[in-house]
C-alpha positions as CSV (number, residue, x, y, z in Angstrom):
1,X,14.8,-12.5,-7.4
2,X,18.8,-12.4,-8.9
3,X,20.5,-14.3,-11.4
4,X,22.5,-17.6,-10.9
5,X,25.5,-18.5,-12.2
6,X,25.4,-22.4,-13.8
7,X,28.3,-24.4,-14.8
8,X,30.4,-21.4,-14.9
9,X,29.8,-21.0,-18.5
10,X,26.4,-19.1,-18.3
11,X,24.5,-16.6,-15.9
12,X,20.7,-17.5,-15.3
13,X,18.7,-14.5,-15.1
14,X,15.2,-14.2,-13.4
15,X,12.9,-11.2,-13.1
16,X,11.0,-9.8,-10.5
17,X,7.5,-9.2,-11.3
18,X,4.9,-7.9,-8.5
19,X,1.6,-8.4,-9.6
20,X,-0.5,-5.4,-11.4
21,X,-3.7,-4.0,-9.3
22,X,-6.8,-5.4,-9.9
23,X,-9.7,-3.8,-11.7
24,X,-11.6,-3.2,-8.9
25,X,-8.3,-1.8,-6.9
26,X,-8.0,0.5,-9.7
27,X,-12.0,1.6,-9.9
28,X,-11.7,2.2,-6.0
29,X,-8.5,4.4,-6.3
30,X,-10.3,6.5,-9.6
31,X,-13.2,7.0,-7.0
32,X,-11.6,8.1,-3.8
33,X,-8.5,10.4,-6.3
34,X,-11.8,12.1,-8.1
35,X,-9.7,10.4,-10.7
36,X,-6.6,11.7,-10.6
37,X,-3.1,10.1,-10.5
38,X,-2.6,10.9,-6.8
39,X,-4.3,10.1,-4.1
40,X,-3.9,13.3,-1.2
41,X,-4.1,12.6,2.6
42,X,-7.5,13.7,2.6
43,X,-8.8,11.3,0.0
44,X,-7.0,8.8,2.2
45,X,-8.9,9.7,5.1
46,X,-11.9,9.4,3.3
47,X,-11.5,6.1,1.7
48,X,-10.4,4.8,5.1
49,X,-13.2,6.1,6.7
50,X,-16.0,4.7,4.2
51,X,-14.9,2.0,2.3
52,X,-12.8,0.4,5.0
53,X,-15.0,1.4,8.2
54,X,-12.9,3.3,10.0
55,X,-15.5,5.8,11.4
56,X,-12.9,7.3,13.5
57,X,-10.2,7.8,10.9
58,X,-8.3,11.1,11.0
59,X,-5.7,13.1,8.7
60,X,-3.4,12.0,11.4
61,X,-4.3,8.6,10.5
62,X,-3.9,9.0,7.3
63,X,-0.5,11.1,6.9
64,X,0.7,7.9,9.6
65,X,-0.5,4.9,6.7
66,X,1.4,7.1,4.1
67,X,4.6,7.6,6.1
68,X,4.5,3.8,6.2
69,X,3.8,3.0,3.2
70,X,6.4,5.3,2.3
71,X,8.7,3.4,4.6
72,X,7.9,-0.2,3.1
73,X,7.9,0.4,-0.7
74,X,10.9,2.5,-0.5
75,X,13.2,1.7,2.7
76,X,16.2,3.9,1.1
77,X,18.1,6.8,2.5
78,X,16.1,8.7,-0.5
79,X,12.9,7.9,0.8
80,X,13.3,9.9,3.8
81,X,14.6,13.2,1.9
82,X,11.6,13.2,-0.5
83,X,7.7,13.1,1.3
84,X,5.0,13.5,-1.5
85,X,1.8,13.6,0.0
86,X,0.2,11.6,-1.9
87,X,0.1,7.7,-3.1
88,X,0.3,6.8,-6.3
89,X,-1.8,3.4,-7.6
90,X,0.8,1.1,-6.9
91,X,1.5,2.5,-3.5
92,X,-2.7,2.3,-2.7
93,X,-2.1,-1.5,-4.1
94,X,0.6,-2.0,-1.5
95,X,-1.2,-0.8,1.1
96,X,-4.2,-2.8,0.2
97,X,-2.8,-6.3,-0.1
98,X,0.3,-5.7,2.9
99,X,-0.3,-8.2,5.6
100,X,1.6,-5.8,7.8
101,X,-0.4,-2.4,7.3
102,X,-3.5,-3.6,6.3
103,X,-4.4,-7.0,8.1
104,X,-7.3,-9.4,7.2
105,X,-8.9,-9.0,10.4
106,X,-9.0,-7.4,14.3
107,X,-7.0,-9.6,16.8
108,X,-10.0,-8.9,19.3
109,X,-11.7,-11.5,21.1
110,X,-15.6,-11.5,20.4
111,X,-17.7,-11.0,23.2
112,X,-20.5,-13.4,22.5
113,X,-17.8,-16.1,22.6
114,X,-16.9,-15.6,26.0
């Protein structure tokens, strides 16, 4: 957030605190890691392609969500220089809960309305 500066005579100082993944976030990303620390571009594909329902999902798909993620969480110079392929549990939280990458639902008309 930042700090504020009151009456000149003291600084008030607030922290920035971004809420921890949930236990069933973390029980999801030990399932589609095989319980490792990293989640690959493979294990991406596959998560997206059975948990979220994305029967069509490819690598390419995959390698595209972690180049923005990438983007998002770390929009520095330094970010650009460095590509792990992998996400880590906070980046899989990110990606889970951003409005922008990962939207609630389709913006696609239904046919039985029309």
């Amino acid at each position: 957030m930042g700090s504020y500066r009151c009456c000149i005579c003291f600084t008030r100082k607030f922290r920035w605190s971004e809420a921890k993944p949930a236990e069933d976030v973390r029980e999801a990303f030990a399932t589609y890691a095989e319980g490792g620390a990293h989640m690959t571009v493979d294990q991406l594909r596959r998560f997206l392609a059975e948990a979220q329902g994305e029967a069509g999902a490819t690598v390419a798909d995959a390698e595209r969500v972690m180049e923005r993620v990438r983007q998002l969480r770390r929009p520095s110079h330094l970010a650009k220089l460095s590509k792990p392929p992998f996400l880590t549990l906070d980046d899989f939280h990110y990606y889970l809960f951003s409005e922008e990458l990962n939207p609630s639902f389709q913006p696609q008309v239904c046919s039985r309305i029309l």
